[in-house]
C-alpha positions, 0 to 999 in steps of 0.5 A: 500500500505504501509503495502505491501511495508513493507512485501515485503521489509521483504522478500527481507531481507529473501531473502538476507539472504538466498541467502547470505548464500547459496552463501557463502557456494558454493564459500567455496568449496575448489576448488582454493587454493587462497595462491596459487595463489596469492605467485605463483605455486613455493611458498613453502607449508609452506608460502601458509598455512600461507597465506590461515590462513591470509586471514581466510581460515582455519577456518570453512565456517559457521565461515568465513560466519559468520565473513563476515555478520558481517561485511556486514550489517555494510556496510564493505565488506572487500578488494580484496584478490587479488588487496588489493583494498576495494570492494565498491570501486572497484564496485562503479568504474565500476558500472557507465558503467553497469548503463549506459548500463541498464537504456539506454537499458531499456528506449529505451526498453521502448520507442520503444516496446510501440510505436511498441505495440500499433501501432500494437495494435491499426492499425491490419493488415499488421503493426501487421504482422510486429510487430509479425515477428520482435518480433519472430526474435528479440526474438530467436535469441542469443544475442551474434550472434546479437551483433557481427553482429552489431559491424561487420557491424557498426563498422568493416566495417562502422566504425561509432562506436568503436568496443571495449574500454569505454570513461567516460561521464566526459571526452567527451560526445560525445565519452561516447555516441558513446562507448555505443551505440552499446551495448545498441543496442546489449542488446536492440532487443531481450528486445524490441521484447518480450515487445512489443509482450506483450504490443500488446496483452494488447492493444488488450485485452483492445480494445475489452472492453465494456468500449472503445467501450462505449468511442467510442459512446460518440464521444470521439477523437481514441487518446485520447481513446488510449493514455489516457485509453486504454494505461494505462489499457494495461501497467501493463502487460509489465511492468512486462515484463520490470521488468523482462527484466531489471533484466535479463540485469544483464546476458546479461552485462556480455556477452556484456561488455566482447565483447566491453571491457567495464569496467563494472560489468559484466566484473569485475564478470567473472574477480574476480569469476574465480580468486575465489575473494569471498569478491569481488563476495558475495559483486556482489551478494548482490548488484545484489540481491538488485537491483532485489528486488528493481526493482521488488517493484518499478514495483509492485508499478506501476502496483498498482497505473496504476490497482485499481484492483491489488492494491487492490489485 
């Protein structure tokens, strides 16, 4: 196991780099003139070349590359070209909203799409049919209709949850709670319907196996036969889903915090990327990058310890 952990740790690095690189070069494309924007439209040439060579711009892509790696793997990865604020701080400012976001959509994902899973799994029947219908619907319909949907009725016309603005957990609780509950809701349909259409299938599969139908001679309670084998043979699959549904939460913030007014990552993406922020932007995709590779070793890392057989894989 360690030696597995060690060589996907090396290819995320690989990976990294490649990513970096290939970043770097796409954002280089002129097609911004960032002194431009940053002294005004009416600013004579003269000051917006010397502002463009201030920044670097006009050396080489391959030497600003270059100079910004060097900087980057010491941890700096310079300010904003157009706040002059230092880019870990500026995301270390915004990333408690996105995280707040993920890791309670994800463990109301969790949650929810094993009970509807294994339910379904385990009772057939019209409870099945159900699972199946809700997981086809949550699944196909676009993510933005839901969420407006969702602040329409509850926030518009109910009006049990604001439909914009972001209150910190330090400054009331209560009022954290309530600001992200209906982006977690919004973000949490389409991610419940596709784990728990695969948690059903896994519970089936597993159901079928000589080993349960062994279990169930011995006289052994359906709970525990359920709760105790049959779920733990049956979660490697849809964690893998879950994995996969975390990374792709990445996209879905930036579409959910732009409709709530959340000040979060996703937000700050669309933000800094039309302003054609690089330090800001590369900064946003190395950290996404790593979060993904840090995911997908965690979820590798559980699948290997719930399957015997993968971790010997």
């Amino acid at each position: 196991m360690l030696s597995f952990i060690l060589r996907r740790i090396a290819a995320g690095v690989a990976l990294l780099f490649v990513i970096s690189l290939l970043s770097y070069t796409l954002l280089s494309i002129p097609h911004i003139d960032v002194g431009r924007q940053l002294l005004g439209q009416g600013a004579p040439q003269d000051l917006v070349d010397a502002k463009n060579a201030a920044l670097g711009l006009d050396r080489p892509a391959m030497v600003q590359y270059l100079d910004w790696l060097a900087n980057a793997v010491r941890g700096d990865f310079g300010t904003s070209w157009f706040t002059s604020e230092n880019v870990l701080r500026a995301i270390a400012n915004r990333l408690p909203v996105t995280l707040s976001l993920m890791i309670g959509v994800t463990l109301v994902t969790a949650v929810l799409s094993f009970l509807l899973g294994v339910w379904a799994g385990v009772r057939r029947g019209a409870v099945d049919r159900f699972v199946q219908v809700f997981a086809v619907v949550g699944y196909a319909l676009p993510g933005f209709l839901v969420t407006l949907v969702i602040v329409l009725v509850f926030a518009v016309r109910l009006g049990w949850f604001p439909a914009i603005g972001y209150v910190g957990p330090s400054q009331s609780f209560t009022g954290w709670l309530s600001t992200v509950t209906l982006p977690i809701v919004s973000l949490s349909v389409g991610s419940i319907a596709g784990v728990a259409q695969q948690v059903r299938g896994s519970v089936i599969d597993v159901m079928r196996q000589d080993y349960v139908r062994t279990l169930r001679a011995r006289g052994l309670p359906p709970w525990r036969i359920v709760f105790v084998h049959v779920v733990r043979n049956a979660s490697a699959p849809a964690l893998a889903v879950l994995g996969m549904q975390f990374v792709g939460l990445l996209g879905g913030a930036v579409l959910v915090e732009q409709i709530f007014g959340l000040p979060g990552i996703g937000s700050m993406t669309v933000t800094y990327t039309t302003r054609g922020d690089i330090p800001i932007i590369m900064a946003l995709v190395m950290f996404s990058v790593i979060g993904v590779i840090l995911i997908n070793l965690v979820v590798d890392v559980l699948i290997g310890w719930l399957n015997p057989k993968a971790r010997i894989a």
